[in-house]
Structures are given as C-alpha cells and as structure tokens.
C-alpha positions as CSV (number, residue, x, y, z in Angstrom):
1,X,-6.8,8.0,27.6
2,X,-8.5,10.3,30.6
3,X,-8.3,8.5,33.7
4,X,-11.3,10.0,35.0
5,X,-13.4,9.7,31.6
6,X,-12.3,6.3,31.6
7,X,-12.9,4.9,35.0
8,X,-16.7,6.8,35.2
9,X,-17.2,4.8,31.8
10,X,-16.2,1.5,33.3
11,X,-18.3,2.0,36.2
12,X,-21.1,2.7,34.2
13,X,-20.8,-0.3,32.2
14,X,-20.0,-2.0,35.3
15,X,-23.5,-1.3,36.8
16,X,-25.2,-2.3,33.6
17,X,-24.0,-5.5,33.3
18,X,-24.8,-6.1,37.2
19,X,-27.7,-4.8,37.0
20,X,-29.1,-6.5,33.4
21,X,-26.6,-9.7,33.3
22,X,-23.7,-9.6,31.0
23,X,-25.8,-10.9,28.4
24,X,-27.2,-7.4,27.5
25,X,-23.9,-6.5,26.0
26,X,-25.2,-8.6,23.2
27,X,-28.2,-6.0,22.5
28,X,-26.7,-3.0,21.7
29,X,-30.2,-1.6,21.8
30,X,-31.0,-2.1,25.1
31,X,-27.8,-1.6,26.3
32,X,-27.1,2.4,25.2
33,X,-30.8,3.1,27.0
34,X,-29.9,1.5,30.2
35,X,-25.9,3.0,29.5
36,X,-27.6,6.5,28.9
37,X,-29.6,6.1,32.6
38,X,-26.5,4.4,34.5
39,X,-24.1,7.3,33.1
40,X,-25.8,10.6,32.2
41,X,-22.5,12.8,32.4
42,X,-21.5,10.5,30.0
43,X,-24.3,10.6,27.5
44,X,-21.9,12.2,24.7
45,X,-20.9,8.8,24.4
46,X,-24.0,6.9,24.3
47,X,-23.5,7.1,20.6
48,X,-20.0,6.0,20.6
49,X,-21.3,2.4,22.7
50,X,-24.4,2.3,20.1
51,X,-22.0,2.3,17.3
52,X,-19.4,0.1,19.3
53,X,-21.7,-2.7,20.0
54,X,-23.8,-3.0,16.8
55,X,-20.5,-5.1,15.7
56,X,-21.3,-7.4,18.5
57,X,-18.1,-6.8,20.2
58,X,-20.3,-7.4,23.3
59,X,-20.5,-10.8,21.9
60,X,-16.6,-11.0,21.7
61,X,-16.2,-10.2,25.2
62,X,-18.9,-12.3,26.5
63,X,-17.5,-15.9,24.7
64,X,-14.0,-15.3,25.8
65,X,-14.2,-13.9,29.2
66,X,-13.9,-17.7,31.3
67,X,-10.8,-17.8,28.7
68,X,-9.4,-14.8,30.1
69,X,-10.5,-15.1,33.0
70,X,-8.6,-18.7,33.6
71,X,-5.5,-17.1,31.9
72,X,-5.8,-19.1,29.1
73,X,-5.8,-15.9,26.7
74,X,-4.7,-12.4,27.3
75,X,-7.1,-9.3,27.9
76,X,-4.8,-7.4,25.2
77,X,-5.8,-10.0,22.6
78,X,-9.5,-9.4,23.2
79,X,-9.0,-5.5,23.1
80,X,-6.9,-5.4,20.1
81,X,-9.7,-7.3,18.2
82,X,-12.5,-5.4,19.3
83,X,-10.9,-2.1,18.5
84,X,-10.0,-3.5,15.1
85,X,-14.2,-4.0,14.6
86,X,-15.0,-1.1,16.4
87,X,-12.8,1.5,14.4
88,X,-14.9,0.8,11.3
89,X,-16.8,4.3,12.8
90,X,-15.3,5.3,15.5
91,X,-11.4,6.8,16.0
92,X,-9.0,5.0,17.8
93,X,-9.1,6.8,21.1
94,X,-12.8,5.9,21.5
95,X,-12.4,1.9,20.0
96,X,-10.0,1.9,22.9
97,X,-12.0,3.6,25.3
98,X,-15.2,1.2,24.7
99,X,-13.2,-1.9,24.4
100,X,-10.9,-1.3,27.6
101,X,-13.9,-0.3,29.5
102,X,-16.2,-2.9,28.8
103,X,-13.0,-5.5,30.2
104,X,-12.7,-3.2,33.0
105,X,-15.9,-3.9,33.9
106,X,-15.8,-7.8,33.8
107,X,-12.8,-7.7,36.0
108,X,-10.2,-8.8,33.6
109,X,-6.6,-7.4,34.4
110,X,-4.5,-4.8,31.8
111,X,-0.9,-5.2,32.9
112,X,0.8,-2.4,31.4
113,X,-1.6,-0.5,30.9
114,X,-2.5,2.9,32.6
115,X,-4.9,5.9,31.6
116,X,-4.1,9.3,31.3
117,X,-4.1,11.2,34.7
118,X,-4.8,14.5,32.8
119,X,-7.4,16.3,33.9
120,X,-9.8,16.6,30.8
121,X,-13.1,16.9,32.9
122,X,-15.3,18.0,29.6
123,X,-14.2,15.2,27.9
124,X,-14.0,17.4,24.8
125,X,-11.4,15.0,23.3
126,X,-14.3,12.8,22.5
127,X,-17.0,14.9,22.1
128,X,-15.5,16.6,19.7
129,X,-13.7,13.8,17.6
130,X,-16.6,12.6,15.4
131,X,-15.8,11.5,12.0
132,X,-18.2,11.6,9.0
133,X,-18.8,7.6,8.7
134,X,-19.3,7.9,12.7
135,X,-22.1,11.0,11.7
136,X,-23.6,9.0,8.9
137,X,-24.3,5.8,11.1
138,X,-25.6,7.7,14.1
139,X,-28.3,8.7,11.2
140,X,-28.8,5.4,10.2
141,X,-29.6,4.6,13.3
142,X,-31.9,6.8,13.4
143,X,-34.3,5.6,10.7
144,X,-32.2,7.7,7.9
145,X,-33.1,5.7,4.7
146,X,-30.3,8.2,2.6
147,X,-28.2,7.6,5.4
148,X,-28.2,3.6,5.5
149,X,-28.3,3.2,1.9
150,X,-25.0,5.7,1.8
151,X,-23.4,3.6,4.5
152,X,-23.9,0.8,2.7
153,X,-22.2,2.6,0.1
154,X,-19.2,3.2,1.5
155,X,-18.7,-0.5,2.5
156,X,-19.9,-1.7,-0.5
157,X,-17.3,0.5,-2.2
158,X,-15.0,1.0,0.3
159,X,-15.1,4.6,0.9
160,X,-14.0,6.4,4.3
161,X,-14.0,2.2,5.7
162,X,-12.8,-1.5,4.5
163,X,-14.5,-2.9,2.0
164,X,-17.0,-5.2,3.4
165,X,-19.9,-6.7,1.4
166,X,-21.8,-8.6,4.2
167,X,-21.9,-5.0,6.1
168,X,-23.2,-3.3,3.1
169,X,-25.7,-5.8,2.6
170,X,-26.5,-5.3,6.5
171,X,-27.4,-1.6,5.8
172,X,-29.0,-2.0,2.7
173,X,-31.4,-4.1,4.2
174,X,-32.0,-1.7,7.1
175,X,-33.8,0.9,4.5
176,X,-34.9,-1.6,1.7
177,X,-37.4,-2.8,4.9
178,X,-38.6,0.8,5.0
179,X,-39.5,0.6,1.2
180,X,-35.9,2.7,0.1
181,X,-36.1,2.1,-3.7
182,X,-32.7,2.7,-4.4
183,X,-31.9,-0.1,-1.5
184,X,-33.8,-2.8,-2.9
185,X,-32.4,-2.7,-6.2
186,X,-28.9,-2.2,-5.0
187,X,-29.3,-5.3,-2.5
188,X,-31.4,-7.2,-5.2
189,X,-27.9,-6.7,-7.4
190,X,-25.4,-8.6,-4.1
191,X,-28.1,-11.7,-3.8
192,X,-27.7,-11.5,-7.5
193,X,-24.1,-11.9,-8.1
194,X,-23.6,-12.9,-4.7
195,X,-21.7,-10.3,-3.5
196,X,-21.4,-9.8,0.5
197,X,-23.7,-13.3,0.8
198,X,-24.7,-16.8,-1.2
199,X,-25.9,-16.2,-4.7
200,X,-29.7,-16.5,-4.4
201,X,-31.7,-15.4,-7.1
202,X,-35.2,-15.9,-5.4
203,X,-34.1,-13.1,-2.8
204,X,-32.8,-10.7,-5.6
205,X,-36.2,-11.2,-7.4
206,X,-38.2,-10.6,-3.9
207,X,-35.7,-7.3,-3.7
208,X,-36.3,-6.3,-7.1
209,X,-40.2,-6.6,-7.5
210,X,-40.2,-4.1,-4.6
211,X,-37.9,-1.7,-6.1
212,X,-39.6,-2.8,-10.2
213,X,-43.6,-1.6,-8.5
214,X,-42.0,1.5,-7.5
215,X,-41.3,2.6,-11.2
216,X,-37.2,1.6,-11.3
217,X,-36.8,0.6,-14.6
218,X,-33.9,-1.4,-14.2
219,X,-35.3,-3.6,-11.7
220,X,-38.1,-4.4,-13.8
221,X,-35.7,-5.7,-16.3
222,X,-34.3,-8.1,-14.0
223,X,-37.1,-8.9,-12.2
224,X,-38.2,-10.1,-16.1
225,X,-34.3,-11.7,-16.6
226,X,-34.3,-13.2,-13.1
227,X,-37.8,-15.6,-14.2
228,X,-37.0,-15.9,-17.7
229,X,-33.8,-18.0,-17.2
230,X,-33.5,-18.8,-13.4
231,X,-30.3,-19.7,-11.6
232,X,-29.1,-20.3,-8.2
233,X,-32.4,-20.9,-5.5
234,X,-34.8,-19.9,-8.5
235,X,-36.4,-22.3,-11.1
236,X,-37.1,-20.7,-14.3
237,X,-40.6,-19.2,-14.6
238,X,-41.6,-18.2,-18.5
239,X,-45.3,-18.0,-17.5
240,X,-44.3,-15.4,-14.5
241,X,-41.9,-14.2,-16.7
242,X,-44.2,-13.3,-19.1
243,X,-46.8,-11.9,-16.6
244,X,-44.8,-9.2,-15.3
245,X,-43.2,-8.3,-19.0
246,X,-47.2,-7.2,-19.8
247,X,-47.3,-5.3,-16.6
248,X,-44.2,-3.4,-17.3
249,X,-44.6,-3.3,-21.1
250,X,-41.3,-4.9,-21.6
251,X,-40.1,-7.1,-23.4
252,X,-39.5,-10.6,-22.2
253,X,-35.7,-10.9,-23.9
254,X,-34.8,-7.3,-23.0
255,X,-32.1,-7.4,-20.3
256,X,-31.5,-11.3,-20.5
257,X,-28.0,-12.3,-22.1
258,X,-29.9,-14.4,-24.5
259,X,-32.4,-11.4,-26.1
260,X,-28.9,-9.0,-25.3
261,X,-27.0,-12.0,-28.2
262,X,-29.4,-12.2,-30.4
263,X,-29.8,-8.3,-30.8
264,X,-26.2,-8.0,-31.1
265,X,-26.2,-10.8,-33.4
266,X,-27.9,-9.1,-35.7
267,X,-26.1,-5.7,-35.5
268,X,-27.2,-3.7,-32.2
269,X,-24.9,-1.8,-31.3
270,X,-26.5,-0.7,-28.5
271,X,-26.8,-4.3,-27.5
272,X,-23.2,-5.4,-28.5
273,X,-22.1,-2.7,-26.1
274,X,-23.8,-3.7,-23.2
275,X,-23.6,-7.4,-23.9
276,X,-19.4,-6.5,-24.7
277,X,-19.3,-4.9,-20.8
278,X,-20.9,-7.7,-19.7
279,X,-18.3,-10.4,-20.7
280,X,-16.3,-7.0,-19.3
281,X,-17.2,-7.0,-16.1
282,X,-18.7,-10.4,-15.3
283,X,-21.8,-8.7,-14.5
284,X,-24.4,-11.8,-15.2
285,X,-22.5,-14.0,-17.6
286,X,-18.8,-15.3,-17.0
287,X,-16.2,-12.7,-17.3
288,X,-14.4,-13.5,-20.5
289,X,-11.7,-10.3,-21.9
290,X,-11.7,-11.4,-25.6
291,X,-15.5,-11.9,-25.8
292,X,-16.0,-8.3,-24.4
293,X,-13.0,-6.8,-26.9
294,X,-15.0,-8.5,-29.6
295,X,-18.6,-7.0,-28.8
296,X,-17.2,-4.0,-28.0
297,X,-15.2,-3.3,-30.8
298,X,-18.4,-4.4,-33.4
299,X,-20.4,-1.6,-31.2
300,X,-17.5,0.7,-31.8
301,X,-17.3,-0.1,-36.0
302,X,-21.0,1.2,-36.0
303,X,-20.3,4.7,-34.5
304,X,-20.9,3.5,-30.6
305,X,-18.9,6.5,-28.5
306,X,-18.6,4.8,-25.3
307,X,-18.0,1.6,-26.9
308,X,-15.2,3.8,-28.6
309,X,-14.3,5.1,-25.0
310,X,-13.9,1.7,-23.6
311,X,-12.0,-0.5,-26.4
312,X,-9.9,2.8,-26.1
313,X,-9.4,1.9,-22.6
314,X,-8.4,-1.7,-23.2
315,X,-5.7,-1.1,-25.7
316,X,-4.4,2.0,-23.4
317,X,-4.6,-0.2,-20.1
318,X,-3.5,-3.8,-22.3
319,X,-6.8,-5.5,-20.9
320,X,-8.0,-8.3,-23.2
321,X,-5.7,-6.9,-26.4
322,X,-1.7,-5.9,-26.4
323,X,-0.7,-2.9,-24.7
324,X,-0.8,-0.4,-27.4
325,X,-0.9,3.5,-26.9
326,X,-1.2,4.6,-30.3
327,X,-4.2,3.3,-31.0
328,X,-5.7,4.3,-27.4
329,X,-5.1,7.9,-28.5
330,X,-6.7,7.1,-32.1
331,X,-9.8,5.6,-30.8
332,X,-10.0,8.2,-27.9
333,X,-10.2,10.9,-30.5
334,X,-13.2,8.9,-32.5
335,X,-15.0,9.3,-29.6
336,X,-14.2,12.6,-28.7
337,X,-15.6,13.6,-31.7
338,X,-18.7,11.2,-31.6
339,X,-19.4,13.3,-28.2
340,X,-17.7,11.7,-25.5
341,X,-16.2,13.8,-22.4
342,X,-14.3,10.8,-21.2
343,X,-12.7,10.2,-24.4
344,X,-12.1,14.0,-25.0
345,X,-10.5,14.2,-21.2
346,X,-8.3,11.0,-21.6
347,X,-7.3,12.5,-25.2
348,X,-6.1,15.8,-23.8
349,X,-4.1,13.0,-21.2
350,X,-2.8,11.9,-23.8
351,X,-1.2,14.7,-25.6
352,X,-0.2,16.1,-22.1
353,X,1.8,13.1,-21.0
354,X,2.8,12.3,-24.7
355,X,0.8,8.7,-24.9
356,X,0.7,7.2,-27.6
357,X,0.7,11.1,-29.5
358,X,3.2,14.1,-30.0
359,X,3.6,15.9,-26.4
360,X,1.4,19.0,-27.1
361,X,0.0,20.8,-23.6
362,X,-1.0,23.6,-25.8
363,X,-3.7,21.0,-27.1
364,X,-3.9,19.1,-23.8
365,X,-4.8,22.5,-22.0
366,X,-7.2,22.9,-24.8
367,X,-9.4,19.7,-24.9
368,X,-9.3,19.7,-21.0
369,X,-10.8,23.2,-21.3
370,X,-14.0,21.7,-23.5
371,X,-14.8,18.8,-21.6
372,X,-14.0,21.2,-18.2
373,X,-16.7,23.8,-20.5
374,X,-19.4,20.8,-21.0
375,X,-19.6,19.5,-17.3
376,X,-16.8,16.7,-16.9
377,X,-15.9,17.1,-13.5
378,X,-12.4,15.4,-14.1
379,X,-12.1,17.7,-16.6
380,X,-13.0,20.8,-14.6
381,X,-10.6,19.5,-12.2
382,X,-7.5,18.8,-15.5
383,X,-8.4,22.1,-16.7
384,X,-7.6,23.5,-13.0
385,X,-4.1,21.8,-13.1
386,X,-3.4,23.5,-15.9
387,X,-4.2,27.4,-14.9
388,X,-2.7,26.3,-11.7
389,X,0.8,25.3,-13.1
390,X,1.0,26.7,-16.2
391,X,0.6,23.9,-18.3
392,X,-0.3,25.1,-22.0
393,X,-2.0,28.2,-21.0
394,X,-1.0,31.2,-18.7
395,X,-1.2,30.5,-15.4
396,X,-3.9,32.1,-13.9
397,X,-4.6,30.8,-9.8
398,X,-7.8,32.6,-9.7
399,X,-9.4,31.0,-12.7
400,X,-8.1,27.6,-11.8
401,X,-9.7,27.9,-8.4
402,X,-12.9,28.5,-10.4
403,X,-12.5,24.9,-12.1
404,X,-11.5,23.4,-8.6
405,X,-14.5,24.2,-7.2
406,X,-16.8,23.4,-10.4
407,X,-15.0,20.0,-10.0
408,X,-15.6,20.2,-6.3
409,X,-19.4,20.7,-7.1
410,X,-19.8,17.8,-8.6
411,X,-18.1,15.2,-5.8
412,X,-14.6,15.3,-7.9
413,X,-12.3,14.2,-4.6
414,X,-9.2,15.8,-6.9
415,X,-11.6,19.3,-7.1
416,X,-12.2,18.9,-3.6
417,X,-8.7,18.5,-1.8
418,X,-7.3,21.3,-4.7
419,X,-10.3,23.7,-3.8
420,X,-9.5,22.9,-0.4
421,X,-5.8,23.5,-0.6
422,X,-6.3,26.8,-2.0
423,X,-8.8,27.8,0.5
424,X,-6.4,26.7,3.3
425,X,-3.8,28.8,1.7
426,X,-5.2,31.8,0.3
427,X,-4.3,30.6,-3.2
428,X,-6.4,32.6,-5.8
429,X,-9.1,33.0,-3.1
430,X,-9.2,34.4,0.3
431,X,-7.8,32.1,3.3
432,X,-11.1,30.4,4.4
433,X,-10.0,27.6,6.6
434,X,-13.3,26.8,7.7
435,X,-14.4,26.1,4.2
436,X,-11.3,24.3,3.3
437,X,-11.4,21.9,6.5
438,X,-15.3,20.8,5.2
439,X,-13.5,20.1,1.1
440,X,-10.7,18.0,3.2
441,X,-13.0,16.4,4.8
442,X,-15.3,15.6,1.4
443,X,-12.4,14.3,-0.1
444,X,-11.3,12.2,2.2
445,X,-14.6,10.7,2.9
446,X,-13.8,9.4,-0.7
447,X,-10.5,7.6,0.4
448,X,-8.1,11.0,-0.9
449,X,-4.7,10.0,0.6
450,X,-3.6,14.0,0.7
451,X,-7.0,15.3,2.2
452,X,-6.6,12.8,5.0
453,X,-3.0,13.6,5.6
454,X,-4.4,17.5,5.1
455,X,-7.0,17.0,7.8
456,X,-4.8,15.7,10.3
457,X,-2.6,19.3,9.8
458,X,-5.4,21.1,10.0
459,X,-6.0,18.9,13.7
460,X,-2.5,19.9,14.8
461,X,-2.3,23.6,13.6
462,X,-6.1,24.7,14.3
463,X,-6.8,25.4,10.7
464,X,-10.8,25.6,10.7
465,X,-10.9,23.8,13.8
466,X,-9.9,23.4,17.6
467,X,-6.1,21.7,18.0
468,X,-6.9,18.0,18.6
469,X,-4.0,15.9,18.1
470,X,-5.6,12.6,18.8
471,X,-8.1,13.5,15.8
472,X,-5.2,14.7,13.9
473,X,-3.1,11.0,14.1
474,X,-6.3,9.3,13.2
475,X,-5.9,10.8,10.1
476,X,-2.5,10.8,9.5
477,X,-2.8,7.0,10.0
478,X,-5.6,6.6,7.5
479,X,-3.2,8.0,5.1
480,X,-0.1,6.6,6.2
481,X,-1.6,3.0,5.3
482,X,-2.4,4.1,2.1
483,X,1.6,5.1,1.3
484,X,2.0,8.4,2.2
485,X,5.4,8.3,4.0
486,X,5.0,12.3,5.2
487,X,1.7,11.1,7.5
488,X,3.1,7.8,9.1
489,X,5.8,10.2,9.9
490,X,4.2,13.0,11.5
491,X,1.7,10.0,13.0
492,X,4.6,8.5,15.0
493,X,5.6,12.3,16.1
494,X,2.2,13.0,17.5
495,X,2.2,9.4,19.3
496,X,5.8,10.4,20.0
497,X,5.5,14.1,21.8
498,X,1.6,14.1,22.1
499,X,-0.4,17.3,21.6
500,X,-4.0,18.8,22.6
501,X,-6.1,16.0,23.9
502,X,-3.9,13.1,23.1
503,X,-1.0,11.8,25.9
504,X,2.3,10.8,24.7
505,X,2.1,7.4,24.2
506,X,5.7,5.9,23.2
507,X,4.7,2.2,23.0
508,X,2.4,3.0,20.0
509,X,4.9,5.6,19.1
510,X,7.1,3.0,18.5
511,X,4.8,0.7,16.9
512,X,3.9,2.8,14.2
513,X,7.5,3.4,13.7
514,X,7.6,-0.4,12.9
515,X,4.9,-0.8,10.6
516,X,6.1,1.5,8.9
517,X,9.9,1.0,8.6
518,X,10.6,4.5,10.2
519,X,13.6,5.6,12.4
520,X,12.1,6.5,15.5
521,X,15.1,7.8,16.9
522,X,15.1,10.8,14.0
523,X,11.3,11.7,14.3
C-alpha cells in the first residue's frame, strides 16, 4: 500500500470524524461529502469510501473500538472483517486501504504492519483499478434504475459477487421506490418465496400491484394468486381477488396452483407443464421430484417440446427418475423435432460425447450448426468448438470466430472468453487486445473461471491495458477460489515478486500459498 496515499487518506478521515463525531461513519452519505471537502487530492477515492461504507463497516468500527482500544480484541480482527464486506465491490488493495485508514484514524495500533514507501504520487494504482460491479454501484448510486436492478442481479444470482439475497433485495428496493417495473416484480417474487427476507405475502402483493398497473403481465397474475388463496401475513381476499381479475381481464384461477390442477386435470398440457416445473422447482407449492416427472411427462405425451426438453433433462441428470442416457437422447430428439433449440443442442451433446447414442461428431457438428443457424447462443458457441478443433467438420478458425462472437452477442460467457481468446491472440481475426480485454471482462462479470484468470494476464503483460499487477492478482484470486490451480499459482507469484503498482508482500504471499496447498518455495 502507498505510504503517502495511505497516510493523506487517514488524515482525511481523521479530520472528519473530529470534525463531525465518529458517529458520521455510520452515514455513508454524509460522510463521502464532508470526505470529498476534507481531502480533495483524494477525491478519486470518494467513490471507493461511498461504496466502502454503504456496508456499514463504519458501524463495525464504531461498536468495537473501546474493545480494541482496551486490548480486549485485535485491530487485525476488525480489518480482516471489514475488508471481507468491503470487497463485495471494491479490490483488495482499496478494502484494505479504507479499512486500515479508517483504524488509523481512531488511533488503534497495526503491529506489523507497514505501507509501501514507493513513491506512487498519482495514485494511479487506485484510480485505475475499478472493477465492473465497483462501476455498476457507483451508478446505482446515482439514481440508475438499470443499474440497481442489475446489481441486484448479480447478488441475487451471484454473478461477479457472493450470493446474497438480503443485498439483492436491498437494491431492488432502491429502484422499485423510483417506480422500476422490472424491480417490483422481481422483489414482489423474494417477499413471495421468502428469499433474502421473511416470507410476507402482503409485501409481495404491495410490490406486485405496482409492477401489475404498469402493464406486467405476470404480476397481475400473482397479484390475482396472492388474494385468491393468501399465505404468510396475507388473509385470503376472493372479493379483492375478484376485483382486480375484472380489471386485468383475467381469470381468477389462472396462475393459482388450484386453476393450474384442475387445467391439467383435465388435459392441459400447457398447464401440466407449468404446474410439472412447479413441483420442479418449488416455485409456490412444495418441491416434490416425482410430482413434477409426473406432470411433466403427461405435458410431454401430448406433444409439449419443452416439457420434452426437461423430462429429457431428468432422465439425463437422474433427477426424480433413474439415471438413464438412452432415453435422454430419445426424448432430446422428440423435441428437437417438435422445435426445440435446447433439445436439438443437448442432442448434438449427445452424439458428440457418445451419451446415451452412437459417438457421431459428423452429426454432433451438424445439429450444433442448426440450432447455432436459428439463434441458440450455446449453440453458436458448440458450433464454434467445432470449426475451432475440428470436430466433425473442417476446421476452419475464421468461421468459428464468426460463431464466437454471434454467441458473444447474445451474453454467451463461453462466446465471450473464446471470442476474446482469439482476439487476444490473433486467432482467425486480427490481434485486437483492446477488444479482447472488454469480452474477458464480460465473461467474467458472469463468474467465467478462465476470463478471470485471462484478465489478470492481460494485468501483468499489458494486453489492452496499462501493467497493474495488483489488479491482475485480484483476478487471479477470483479464479483461483473457483479451482483453477494455474491462477492461485501465478496469484502467490505476484504477491511473491510484486509487479506495477503492487509491493511484494510475502506474508500474503505465503498465505495464499496455504489456502491453497501450494509449494511456495517452487513458485
């Protein structure tokens, strides 16, 4: 850590909390405005204290400095869990600049610890260092409705972060306040199931009426379901019920596991699929494998492709039925030819692989190339392998870089990081390392173990970007917890030698090494 960057930062924190009372540390708000006065070189970082305290870290410190303080608990305990909340959005080197600052300026003591004396005076090691969930939240900050909803995303999913419920739900309800439609519905759907929070059906009716009088269709089916048979917080309403199945023109059983039975009772199969991925999923009823094998296989008797796809699924994955390939690969085919891409994809899986079917990549290469030729994204992506390597067709580079980046078009992570790869290397397409570093970085926004360890080499070499090594073990550790041996490796080596902005540092050097059962005497 800079020295200089560091003790200006601590100061300014210093005179804050002087000046305001440590209690402001608790209002990230008002602390960042009177942060961005008290420190104006520093106001690159405003951002990086407005995303650090919105986790109430300021809280942390506040409740356990008279513990640390008296001794009683150490100041490297403190850190260490503040850092661990802060580096939800911000990289390591700046969770350990706010946190060590913010004891620095309440006087607690960091033996063993000591800053970099480097002289880094623009402090581009920071400014420079922003990662995309860091980007996105500055947004929602902002007042960004796409930006809050797609943060909540990301925790809700647990893409580019943890997966945390209660802090999608946080941002959820940032733009559902500011009438986001797709918001409302989506945090209507966690009171509802009780995901993130306590199961309340009164607040997922409030959340969907506002999303159900802005047209969503959906939510005016549950808004119908929630009143029709109550639940949790909410006694059952027919009259209201009824009242807003006139306003919407829907009808009062639609959507409701009840009207869902009885239609499938009597030979829906529209209705036995949705009621079979119900039981499925455990999305409003209990979760129940045999029920949903038994809907879903009535839907699939009648003709139903993606009832098709899914008991195709089952008997392929051995959920709810006995493990059984060869009819996967039959009932993939029934729905390939009933007009499912899914089915057709997994179907050319299985003749590729030899599941369940003769090993044919003649066919594989074949069906891929349909699905790829009717807007599958994993198929665009499949169909790319297959130019790439040869795989049942001539290999052609150029023409699978064509699919990558139709797959890459369309959010495939796999179309991404290939596209990407190929860019990087001047595979089939001119070197563009630019372009390549922006498909890493899509990718492995969406979790992609090899774009993150990709990044972090294009951090250490300078592909498409300034050298930053402290950026570059950042992501080498995001995919080194995910299992990628190479990253923790090269993780411990940038730790271990240090590198453009980032010090050598052998303590965490040797820590990584640890975690990660590594011999740190042959990195």
């Amino acid at each position: 850590m800079d020295s200089k960057l560091f003790a200006e930062t601590s100061d300014a924190v210093r005179q804050v909390t002087e000046h305001f009372g440590v209690n402001i540390l608790t209002d990230h708000k008002r602390f960042c405005s009177a942060f961005s006065d008290f420190a104006p070189k520093l106001s690159k970082e405003n951002k990086a204290f407005f995303v650090a305290l919105s986790e109430n870290i300021g809280e942390i410190f506040i409740n356990e400095n008279s513990a640390v303080t008296s001794g009683s608990k150490s100041t490297e305990d403190v850190v260490q869990r503040a850092m661990t909340d802060i580096c939800e959005y911000l990289n390591e080197e700046k969770a350990e600049l706010i946190a060590r600052s913010i004891a620095a300026a309440l006087g607690w003591q960091m033996s063993g610890f000591s800053a970099d004396t480097s002289d880094t005076s623009d402090n581009s090691s920071y400014a420079g260092s922003s990662t995309l969930i860091e980007d996105l939240f500055r947004r929602a900050q902002s007042g960004d409705n796409d930006a809050c909803f797609n943060l909540g995303e990301c925790f809700f999913y647990g893409r580019g972060v943890d997966q945390d419920y209660a802090k999608a739900i946080h941002w959820y309800t940032q733009s559902s306040d500011r009438g986001d439609c797709s918001s409302q519905k989506k945090l209507a759907d966690c009171y509802y199931l009780g995901q993130g929070t306590t199961r309340n059906l009164a607040k997922a009716a409030a959340c969907y009426e506002k999303a159900a009088e802005q047209g969503d269709y959906d939510s005016q089916k549950a808004l119908i379901r929630c009143y029709a048979i109550g639940g949790t917080g909410l006694v059952p309403d027919r009259r209201r019920a009824a009242y807003y199945s006139q306003r919407y023109g829907i009808p009062m059983e639609d959507g409701t596991s009840g009207g869902l039975m009885k239609r499938a009772q009597n030979g829906d199969p529209e209705a036995q699929f949705t009621l079979g991925n119900m039981y499925l999923r455990g999305t409003g009823i209990d979760q129940d494998n045999e029920r949903a094998i038994y809907w879903l296989k009535l839907a699939a008797q009648r003709g139903h492709a993606a009832a098709q796809y899914n008991v195709a699924c089952c008997y392929y994955s051995g959920m709810g039925v006995p493990e059984d390939k060869i009819t996967a690969a039959n009932m993939f085919r029934e729905a390939a030819n009933n007009g499912d891409l899914d089915a057709l994809n997994n179907l050319a899986g299985c003749y590729m692989y030899g599941s369940g079917i003769t090993k044919d990549q003649n066919k594989a290469a074949e069906y891929y190339k349909e699905a790829a030729e009717k807007g599958l994204a994993r198929a665009q992506y499949n169909y790319g392998e297959c130019l790439f390597n040869g795989w049942g067709v001539a290999k052609n580079t150029s023409e699978a870089v064509k699919w990558y980046k139709e797959a890459a078009l369309q959010k495939d992570p796999n179309g991404q990081y290939s596209y990407g790869w190929c860019l990087c290397n001047g595979v089939g397409t001119p070197r563009n390392p630019v372009e390549a570093k922006e498909m890493f970085e899509l990718a492995a926004s969406q979790r992609h173990i090899a774009a993150q360890k990709a990044l972090g080499y294009c951090y250490t070499n300078g592909w498409g970007t300034a050298k930053n090594y402290s950026t570059a073990a950042d992501y080498f550790g995001k995919a080194a917890v995910n299992g990628d041996k190479e990253a923790a490796e090269v993780q411990v080596a940038c730790y271990k030698y240090g590198g453009e902005f980032l010090a050598v540092n052998e303590q965490k050097a040797r820590y990584y090494a640890d975690q990660y059962g590594l011999d740190y005497d042959n990195i």
